[in-house]
C-alpha positions in Angstrom: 28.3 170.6 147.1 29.5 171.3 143.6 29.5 169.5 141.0 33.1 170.4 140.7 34.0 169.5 144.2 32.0 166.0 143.4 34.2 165.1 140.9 37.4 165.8 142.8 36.1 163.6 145.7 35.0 161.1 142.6 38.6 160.9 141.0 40.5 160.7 144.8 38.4 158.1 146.0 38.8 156.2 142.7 42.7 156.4 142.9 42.5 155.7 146.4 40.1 151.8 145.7 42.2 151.2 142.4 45.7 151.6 144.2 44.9 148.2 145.8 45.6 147.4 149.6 49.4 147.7 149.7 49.2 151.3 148.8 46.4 152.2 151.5 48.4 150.4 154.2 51.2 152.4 152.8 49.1 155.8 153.1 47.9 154.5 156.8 51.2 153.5 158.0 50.1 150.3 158.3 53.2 147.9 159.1 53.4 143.9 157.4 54.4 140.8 159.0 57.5 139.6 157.6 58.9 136.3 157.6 62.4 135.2 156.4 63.8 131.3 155.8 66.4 130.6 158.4 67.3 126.9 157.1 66.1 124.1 155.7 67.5 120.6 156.8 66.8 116.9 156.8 64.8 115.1 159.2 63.0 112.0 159.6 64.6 110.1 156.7 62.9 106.6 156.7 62.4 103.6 153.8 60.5 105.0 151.3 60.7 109.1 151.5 62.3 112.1 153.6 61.1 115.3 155.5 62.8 118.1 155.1 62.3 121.0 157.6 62.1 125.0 157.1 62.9 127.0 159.9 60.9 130.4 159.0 61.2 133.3 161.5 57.8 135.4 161.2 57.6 138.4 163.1 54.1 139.7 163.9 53.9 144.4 164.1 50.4 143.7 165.4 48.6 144.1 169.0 46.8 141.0 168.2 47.9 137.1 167.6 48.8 136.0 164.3 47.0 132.9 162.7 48.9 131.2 160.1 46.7 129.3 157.8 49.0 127.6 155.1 52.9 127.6 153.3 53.1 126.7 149.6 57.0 126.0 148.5 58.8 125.0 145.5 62.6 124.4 145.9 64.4 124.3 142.9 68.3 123.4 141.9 70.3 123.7 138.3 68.4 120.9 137.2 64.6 122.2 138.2 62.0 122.1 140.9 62.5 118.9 143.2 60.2 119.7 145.7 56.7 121.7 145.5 53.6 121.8 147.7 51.3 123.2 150.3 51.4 122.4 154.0 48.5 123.3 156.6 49.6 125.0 159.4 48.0 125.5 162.4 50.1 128.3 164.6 50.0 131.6 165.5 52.3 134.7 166.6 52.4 136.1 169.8 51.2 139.1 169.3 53.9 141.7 168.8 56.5 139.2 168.6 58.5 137.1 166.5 58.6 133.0 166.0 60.6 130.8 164.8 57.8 128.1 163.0 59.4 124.6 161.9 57.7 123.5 158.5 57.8 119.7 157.7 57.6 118.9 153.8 57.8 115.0 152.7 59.8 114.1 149.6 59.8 110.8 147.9 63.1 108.8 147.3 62.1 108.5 144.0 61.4 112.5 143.3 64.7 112.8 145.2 66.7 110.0 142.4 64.8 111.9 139.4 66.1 115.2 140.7 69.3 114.2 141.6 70.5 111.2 139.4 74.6 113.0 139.7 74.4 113.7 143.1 76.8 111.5 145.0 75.8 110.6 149.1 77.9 113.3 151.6 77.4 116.4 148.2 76.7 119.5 149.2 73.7 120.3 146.7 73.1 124.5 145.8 69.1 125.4 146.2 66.7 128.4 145.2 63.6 128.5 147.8 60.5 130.4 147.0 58.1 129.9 150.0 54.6 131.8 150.6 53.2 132.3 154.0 49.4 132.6 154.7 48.7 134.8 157.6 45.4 135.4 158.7 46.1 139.6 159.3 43.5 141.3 161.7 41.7 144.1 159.8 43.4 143.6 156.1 42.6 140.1 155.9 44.5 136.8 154.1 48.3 138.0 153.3 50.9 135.9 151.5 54.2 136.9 152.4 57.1 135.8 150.3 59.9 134.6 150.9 62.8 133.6 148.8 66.4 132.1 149.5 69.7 131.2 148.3 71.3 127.7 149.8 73.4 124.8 150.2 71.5 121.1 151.5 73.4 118.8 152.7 73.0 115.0 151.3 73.4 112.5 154.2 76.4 110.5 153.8 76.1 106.3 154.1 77.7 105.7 157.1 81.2 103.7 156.2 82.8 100.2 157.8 85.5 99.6 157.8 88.8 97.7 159.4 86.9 95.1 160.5 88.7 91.7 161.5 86.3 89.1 161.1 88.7 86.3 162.4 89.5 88.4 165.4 85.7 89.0 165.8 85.1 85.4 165.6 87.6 84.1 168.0 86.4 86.2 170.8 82.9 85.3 170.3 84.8 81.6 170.9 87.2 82.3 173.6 83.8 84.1 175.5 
């Protein structure tokens, strides 16, 4: 081989290693899970904090399951981030398929009060999302896939009484 040649295969295979691995799965054809945030409600709302839930719909290109190893999030409103964290997840994707994953995340009443001080019970509160998915990817390794969204979270409202007649109540507790 020349030296000539030698360099050329030099300079090609240094482009190719310091183009990262998004390029050379570009070159290879190589296809990326994707996921994408389908909601995010309340559930679980007890004395001293909330969970809120993230639907994320991942869909796997590959012939071979899909672990998912963790989800970091941050949800942030006008006023700032409210909510941040990691959550452990232990799930995986069928195996050219797509799944719809339900992520639990626990906020404190008291991060909810500092973040929301002027939101009123029953508001309808604006949100930016920016989630990262682990995967476990066969071949290329750990992946974080992004995933960011625009939304609206609904407040519970305090259920209302009202129209109550306490003398009626009372007399047919006595007539009984």
């Amino acid at each position: 081989m020349s030296c000539r040649k030698f360099v050329i295969l030099m300079v090609l295979g240094m482009v190719v290693f310091s183009s990262g691995c998004a390029s050379l799965q570009d070159v290879l054809g190589m296809q990326k899970p994707s996921a994408s945030l389908q909601g995010v409600k309340f559930q679980d709302i007890g004395l001293e904090f909330a969970t809120l839930i993230f639907d994320i719909e991942i869909e796997n290109p590959y012939s071979a399951a899909l672990p998912l190893v963790n989800l970091d999030y941050e949800l942030a409103r006008d006023a700032g981030t409210f909510l941040s964290g990691k959550a452990d997840i232990q799930s995986t994707i069928p195996a050219n398929g797509r799944r719809t994953v339900a992520l639990p995340a626990k906020i404190s009443y008291m991060d909810i009060y500092n973040a929301f001080k002027d939101v009123r019970p029953g508001s309808i509160i604006p949100y930016k999302a920016d989630l990262g998915l682990s995967v476990d990817a066969p071949v290329i390794g750990m992946l974080r896939l992004p995933i960011k969204k625009d939304g609206e979270l609904a407040v519970p409202e305090i259920p209302k009484i009202s129209d109550l007649d306490w003398q009626k109540m009372l007399l047919d507790k006595i007539n009984k």
